[in-house]
C-alpha positions as CSV (number, residue, x, y, z in Angstrom):
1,X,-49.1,-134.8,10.4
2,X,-47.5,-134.2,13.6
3,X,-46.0,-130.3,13.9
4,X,-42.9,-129.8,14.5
5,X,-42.0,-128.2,17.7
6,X,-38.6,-126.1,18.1
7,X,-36.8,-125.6,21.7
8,X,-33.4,-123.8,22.7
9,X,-30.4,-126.2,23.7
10,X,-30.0,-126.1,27.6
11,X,-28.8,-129.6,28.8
12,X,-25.8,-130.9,28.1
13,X,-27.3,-133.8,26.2
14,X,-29.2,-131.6,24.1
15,X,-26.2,-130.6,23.1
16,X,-25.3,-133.6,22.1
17,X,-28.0,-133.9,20.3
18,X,-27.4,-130.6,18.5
19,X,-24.0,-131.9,17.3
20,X,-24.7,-135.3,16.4
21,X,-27.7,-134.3,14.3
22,X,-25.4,-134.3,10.6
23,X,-24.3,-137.8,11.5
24,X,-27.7,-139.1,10.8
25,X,-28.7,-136.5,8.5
26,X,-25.4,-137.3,6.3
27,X,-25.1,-140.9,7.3
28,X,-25.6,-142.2,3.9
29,X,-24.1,-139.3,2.0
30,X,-20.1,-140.3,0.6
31,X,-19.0,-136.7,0.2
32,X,-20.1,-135.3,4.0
33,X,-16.8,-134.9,6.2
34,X,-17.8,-135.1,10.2
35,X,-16.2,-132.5,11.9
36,X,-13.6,-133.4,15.2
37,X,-16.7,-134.0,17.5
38,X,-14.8,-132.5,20.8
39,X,-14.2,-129.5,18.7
40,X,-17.5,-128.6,18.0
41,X,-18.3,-129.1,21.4
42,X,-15.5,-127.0,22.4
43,X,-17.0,-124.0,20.3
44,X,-19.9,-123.6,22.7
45,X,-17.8,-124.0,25.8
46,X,-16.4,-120.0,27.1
47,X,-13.1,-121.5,28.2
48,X,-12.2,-123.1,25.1
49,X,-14.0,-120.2,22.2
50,X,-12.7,-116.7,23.1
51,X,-15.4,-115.7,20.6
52,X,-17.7,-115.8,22.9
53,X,-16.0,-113.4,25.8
54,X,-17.7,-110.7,22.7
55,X,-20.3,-112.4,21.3
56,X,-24.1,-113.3,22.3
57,X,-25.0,-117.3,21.2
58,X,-28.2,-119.8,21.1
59,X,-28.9,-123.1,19.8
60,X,-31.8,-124.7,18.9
61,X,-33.2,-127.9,17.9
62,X,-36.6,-128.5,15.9
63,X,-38.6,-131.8,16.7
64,X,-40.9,-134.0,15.2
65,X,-42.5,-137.1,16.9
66,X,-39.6,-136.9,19.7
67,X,-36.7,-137.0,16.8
68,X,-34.3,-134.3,15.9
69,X,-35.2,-132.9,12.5
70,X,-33.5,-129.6,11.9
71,X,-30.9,-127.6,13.9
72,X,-29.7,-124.0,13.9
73,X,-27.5,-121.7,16.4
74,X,-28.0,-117.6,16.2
75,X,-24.8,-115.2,16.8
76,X,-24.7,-111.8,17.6
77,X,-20.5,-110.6,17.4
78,X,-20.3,-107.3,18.9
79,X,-17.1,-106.7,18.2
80,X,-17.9,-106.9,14.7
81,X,-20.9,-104.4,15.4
82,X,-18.1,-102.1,17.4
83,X,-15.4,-102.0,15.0
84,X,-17.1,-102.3,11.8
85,X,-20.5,-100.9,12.7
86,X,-22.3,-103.9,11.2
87,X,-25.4,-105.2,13.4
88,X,-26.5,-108.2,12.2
89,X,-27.8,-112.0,13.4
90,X,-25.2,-114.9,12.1
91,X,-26.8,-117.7,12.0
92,X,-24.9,-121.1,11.4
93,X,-24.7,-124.7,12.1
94,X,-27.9,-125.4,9.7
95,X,-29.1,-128.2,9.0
96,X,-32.4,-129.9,8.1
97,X,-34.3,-132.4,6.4
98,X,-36.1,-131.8,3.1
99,X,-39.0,-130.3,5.0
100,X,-40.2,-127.0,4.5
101,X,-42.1,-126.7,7.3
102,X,-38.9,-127.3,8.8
103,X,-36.6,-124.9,7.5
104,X,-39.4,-122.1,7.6
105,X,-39.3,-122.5,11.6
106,X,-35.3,-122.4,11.9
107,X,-35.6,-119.2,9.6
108,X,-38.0,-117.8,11.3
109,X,-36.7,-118.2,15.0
110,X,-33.5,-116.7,13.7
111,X,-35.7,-113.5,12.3
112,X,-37.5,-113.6,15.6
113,X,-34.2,-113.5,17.9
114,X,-33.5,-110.8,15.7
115,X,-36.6,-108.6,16.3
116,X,-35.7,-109.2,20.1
117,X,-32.6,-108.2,19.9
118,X,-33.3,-104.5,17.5
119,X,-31.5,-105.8,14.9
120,X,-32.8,-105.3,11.3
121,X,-30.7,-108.2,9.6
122,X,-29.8,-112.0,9.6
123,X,-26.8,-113.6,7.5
124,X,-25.5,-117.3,7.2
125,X,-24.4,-119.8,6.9
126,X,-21.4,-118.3,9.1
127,X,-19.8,-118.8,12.1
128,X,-18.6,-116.5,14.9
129,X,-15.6,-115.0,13.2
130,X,-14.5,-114.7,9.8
131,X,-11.8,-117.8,10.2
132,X,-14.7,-120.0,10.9
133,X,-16.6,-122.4,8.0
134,X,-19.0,-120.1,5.9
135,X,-21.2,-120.4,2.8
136,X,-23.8,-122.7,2.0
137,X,-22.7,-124.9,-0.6
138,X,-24.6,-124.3,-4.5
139,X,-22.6,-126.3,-6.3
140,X,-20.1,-129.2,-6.2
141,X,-22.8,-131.5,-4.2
142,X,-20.9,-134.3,-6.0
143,X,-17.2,-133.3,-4.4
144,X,-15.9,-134.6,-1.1
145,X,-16.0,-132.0,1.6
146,X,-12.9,-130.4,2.8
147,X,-12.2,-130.6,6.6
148,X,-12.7,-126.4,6.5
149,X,-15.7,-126.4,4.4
150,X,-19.3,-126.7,5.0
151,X,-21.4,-129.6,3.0
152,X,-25.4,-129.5,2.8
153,X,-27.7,-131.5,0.0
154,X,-28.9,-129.6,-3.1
155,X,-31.9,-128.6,-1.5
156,X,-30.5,-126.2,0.9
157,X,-30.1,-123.3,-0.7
158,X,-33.4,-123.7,-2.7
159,X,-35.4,-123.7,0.8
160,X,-33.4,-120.3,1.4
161,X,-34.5,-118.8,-1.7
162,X,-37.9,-119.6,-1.3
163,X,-38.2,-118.4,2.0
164,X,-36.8,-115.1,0.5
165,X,-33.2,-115.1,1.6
166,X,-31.0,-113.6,-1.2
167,X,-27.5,-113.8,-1.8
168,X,-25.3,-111.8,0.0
169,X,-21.6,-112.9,-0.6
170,X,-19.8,-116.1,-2.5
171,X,-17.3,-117.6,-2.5
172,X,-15.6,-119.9,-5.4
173,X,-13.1,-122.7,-4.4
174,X,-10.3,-124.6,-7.1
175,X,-9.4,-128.0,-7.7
176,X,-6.1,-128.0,-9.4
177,X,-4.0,-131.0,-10.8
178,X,-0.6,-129.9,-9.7
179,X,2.4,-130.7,-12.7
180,X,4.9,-133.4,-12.6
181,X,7.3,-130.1,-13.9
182,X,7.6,-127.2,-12.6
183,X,6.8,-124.3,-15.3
184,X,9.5,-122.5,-17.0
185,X,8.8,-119.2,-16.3
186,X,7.6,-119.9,-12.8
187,X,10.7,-121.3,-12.2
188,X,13.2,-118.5,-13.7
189,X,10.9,-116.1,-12.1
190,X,11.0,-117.1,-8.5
191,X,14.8,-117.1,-8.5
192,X,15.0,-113.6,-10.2
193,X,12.4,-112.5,-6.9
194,X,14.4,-113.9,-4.5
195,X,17.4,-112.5,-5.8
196,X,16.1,-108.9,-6.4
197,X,13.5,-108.7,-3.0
198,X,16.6,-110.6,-1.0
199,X,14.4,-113.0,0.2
200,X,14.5,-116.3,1.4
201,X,12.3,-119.2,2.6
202,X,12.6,-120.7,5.6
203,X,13.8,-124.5,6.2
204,X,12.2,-126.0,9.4
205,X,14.2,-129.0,11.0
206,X,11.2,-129.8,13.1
207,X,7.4,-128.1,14.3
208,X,8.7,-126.0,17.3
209,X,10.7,-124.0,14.7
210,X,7.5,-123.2,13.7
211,X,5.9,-121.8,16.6
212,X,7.5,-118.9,17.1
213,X,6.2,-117.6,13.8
214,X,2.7,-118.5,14.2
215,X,1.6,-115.1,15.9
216,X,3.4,-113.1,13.0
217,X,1.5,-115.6,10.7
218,X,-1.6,-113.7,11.8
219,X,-0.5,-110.9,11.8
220,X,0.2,-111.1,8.7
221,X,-3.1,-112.7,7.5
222,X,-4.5,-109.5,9.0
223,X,-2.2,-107.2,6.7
224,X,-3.1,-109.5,3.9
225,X,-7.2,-109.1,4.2
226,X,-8.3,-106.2,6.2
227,X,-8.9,-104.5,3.1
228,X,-12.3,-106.2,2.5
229,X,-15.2,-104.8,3.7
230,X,-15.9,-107.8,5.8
231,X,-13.0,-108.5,7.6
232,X,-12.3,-108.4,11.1
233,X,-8.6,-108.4,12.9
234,X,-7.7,-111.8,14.7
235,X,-7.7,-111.3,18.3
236,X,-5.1,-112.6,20.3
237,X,-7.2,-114.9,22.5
238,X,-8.0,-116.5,18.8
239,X,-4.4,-116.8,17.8
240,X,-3.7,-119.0,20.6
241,X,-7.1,-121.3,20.1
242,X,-6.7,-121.4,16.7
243,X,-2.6,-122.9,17.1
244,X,-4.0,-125.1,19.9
245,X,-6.6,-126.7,17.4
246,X,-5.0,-126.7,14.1
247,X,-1.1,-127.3,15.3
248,X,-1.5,-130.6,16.1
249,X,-2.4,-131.8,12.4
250,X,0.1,-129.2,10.6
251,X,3.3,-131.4,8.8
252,X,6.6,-128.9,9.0
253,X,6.9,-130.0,4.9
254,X,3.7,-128.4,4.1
255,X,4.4,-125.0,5.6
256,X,5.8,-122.6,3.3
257,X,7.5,-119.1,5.0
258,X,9.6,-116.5,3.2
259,X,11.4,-113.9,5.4
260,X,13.3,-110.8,4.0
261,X,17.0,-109.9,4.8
262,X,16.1,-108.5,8.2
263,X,14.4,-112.3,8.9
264,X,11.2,-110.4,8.8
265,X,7.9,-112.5,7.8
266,X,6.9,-111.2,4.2
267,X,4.9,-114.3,3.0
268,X,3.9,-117.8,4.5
269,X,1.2,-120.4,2.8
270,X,-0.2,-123.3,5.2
271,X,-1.3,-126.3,3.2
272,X,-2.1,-130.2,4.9
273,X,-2.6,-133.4,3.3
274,X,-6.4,-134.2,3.1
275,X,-7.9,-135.7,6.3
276,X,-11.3,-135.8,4.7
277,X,-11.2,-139.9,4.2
278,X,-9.5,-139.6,7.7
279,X,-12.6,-138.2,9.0
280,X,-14.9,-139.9,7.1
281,X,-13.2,-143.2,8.8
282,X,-12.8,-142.3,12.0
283,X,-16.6,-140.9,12.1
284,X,-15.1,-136.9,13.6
285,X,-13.4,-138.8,16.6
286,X,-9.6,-139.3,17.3
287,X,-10.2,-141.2,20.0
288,X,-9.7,-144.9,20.1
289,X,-8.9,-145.5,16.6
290,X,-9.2,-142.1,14.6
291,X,-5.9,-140.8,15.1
292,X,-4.4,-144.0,12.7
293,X,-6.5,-142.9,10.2
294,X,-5.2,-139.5,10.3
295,X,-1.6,-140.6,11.0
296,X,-2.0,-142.4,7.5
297,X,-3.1,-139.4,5.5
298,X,-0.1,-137.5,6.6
299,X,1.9,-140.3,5.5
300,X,0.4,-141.3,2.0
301,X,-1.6,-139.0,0.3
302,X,-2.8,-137.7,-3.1
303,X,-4.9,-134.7,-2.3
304,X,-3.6,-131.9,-0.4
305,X,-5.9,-128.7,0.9
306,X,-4.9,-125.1,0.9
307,X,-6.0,-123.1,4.5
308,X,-3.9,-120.0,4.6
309,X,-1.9,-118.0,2.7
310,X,-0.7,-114.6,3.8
311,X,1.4,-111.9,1.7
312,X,2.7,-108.6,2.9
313,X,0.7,-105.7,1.3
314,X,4.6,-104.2,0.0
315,X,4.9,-107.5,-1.9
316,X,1.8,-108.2,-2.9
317,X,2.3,-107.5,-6.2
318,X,6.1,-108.5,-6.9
319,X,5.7,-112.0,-7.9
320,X,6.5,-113.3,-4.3
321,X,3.7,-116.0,-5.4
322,X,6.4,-117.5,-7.6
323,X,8.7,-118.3,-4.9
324,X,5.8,-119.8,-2.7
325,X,4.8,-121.9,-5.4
326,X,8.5,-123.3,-6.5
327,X,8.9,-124.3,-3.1
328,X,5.3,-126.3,-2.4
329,X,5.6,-128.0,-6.1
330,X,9.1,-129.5,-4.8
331,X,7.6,-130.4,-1.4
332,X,4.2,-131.7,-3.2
333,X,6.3,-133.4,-6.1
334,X,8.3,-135.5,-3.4
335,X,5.6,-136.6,-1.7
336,X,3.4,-137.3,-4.4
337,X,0.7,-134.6,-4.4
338,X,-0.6,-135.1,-7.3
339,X,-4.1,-132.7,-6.4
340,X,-4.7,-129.4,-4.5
341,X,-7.7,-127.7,-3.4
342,X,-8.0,-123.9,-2.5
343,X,-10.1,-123.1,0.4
344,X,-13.2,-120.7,-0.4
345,X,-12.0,-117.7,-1.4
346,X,-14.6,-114.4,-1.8
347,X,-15.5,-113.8,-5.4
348,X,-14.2,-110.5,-5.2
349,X,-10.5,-111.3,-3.9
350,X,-9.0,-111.4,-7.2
351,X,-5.7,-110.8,-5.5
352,X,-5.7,-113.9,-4.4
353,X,-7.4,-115.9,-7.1
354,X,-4.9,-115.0,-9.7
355,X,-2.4,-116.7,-7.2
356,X,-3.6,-120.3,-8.3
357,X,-3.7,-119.1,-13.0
358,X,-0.5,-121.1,-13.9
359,X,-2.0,-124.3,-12.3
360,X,-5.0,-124.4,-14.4
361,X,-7.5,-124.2,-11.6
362,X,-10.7,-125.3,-11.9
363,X,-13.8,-124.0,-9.9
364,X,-15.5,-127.0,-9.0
365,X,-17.1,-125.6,-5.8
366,X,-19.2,-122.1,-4.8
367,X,-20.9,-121.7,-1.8
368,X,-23.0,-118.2,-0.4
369,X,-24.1,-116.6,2.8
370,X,-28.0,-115.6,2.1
371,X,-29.5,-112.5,4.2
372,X,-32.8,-111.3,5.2
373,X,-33.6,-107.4,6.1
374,X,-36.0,-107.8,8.7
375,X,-38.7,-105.1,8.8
């Protein structure tokens, strides 16, 4: 048997390469979703990723007989090692066949970057920043990817395990059928909020009534997470990448915001319509034809995703929820949104798990980052 051989990504076509691997990989897999191609390229480029003006990054590629078996990229974010102390190796973009001589030699160049480097510890699947895809997937191999969520087969995680990796966080994710009517009590109680908080949601004509709230969207995401351990605030450099990437695909009807008398942001929730088919179809490329595909899930669609949601810390816990939710089951209703998926949410963010109880979720995905301490 011919060994496999691993080498850093230099060239531009290697690259290429390095992104284009999962296409083959996945090519006869119905639930993988491609990623937008020119994105991921984008992500290694310094002028496009402000993630890497703090952050050190590799790629590499394992071989066998001349063809691309296994991939891998290593990350080292220092500002996560300067504001929250943590020194560790991410390492993401993981892929491989069912090989374990394979996946020992991604593991084990991301454990040996990390012995160059000092560092005592590796963690992924993750990206650079805690707004980029994370979590191996451990169950719901049988569910269609989301266009924020990673996809690998079944034997993923069991190569992890049995090259000693253990779990280090999870995440659960909901599939909900939303109601033809709107509950009772979610109804009555939204309007008794709105009346007692003085609050009010906001009714865009078009999307550049939107932009001016994007930045306090963030903001706001920050006030809504930084309490877990493993959060890190959104830069502003970030803020302007992510509304360049993900403004283009947002519909005015599926954003949700709820300002206070003074007009002050106190809640927002982004949902789209599922592009998964879209990308699936036009194979992660908008260009010729893949922008009709996605122009036809905006326009008729089923299935809608969930991608942020952001609640002041002062109403957290005032049923401001309820007001959100009256307002995206009149929006969903009318356009005939009949399902919703949540993005992955940590286990241990109950706060906003409890969000989705009156819609009879039901966890149909979990995913994990597994972690190695090096000695």
């Amino acid at each position: 048997m011919p060994a496999t051989v691993i080498n850093e990504v230099r060239t531009a076509q290697e690259l290429k390469k390095f992104i284009s691997f999962p296409m083959e990989l996945y090519k006869n897999n119905k639930n993988y979703v491609p990623p937008l191609l020119n994105d991921e390229k984008n992500i290694w480029n310094p002028a496009e990723n402000p993630a890497l003006d703090y952050s050190e990054a590799k790629q590499f590629l394992a071989e066998k007989n001349g063809k691309v078996v296994g991939r891998i990229a290593l990350m080292i974010n220092r500002k996560e090692e300067k504001e929250l102390g943590i020194s560790k190796v991410r390492f993401g973009w993981l892929d491989f066949i069912d090989d374990a001589e394979v996946s020992k030699l991604l593991i084990d160049t991301a454990i040996n970057f990390a012995k160059e480097k000092g560092i005592k510890k590796i963690e992924g699947p993750m990206g650079f920043t805690n707004l980029d895809k994370s979590g191996m997937l451990t169950m719901g191999f049988d569910k269609i990817a989301t266009m924020i969520g990673l996809y690998n087969f079944e034997y993923y995680p069991k190569h992890m395990e049995k090259l000693g990796l253990v779990k280090e966080k999870e995440w659960v994710e909901f599939e909900m059928n939303f109601p033809t009517v709107l509950p009772e009590k979610v109804d009555k109680f939204s309007s008794l909020i709105a009346q007692k908080y003085k609050l009010n949601v906001i009714h865009f004509k078009n999307k550049k009534e939107i932009l001016p709230l994007v930045e306090p969207m963030f903001k706001l995401l920050d006030q809504t997470y930084n309490s877990l351990s493993t959060y890190t605030p959104i830069s502003d450099e970030q803020i302007k990448t992510y509304r360049e990437k993900y403004f283009p695909f947002i519909d005015k009807n599926y954003v949700i915001c709820v300002e206070d008398e003074n007009h002050e942001l106190v809640a927002f929730a982004i949902t789209m319509p599922s592009y998964s088919k879209a990308l699936q179809k036009s194979k992660g490329k908008l260009l010729p034809f893949g922008w009709w595909h996605f122009l036809q899930a905006g326009k008729k669609n089923d299935r809608a995703n969930f991608y942020l949601i952001g609640i002041h810390p002062e109403y957290q816990r005032r049923g401001v929820t309820a007001i959100i939710f009256k307002e995206i089951f009149l929006r969903f209703n009318k356009m005939g949104i009949k399902f919703a998926e949540t993005n992955p949410e940590l286990e241990e963010n109950k706060s906003v798990q409890v969000l989705w109880q009156d819609y009879n979720p039901v966890n149909h995905k979990r995913r994990r980052t597994y972690s190695l301490e090096i000695e």
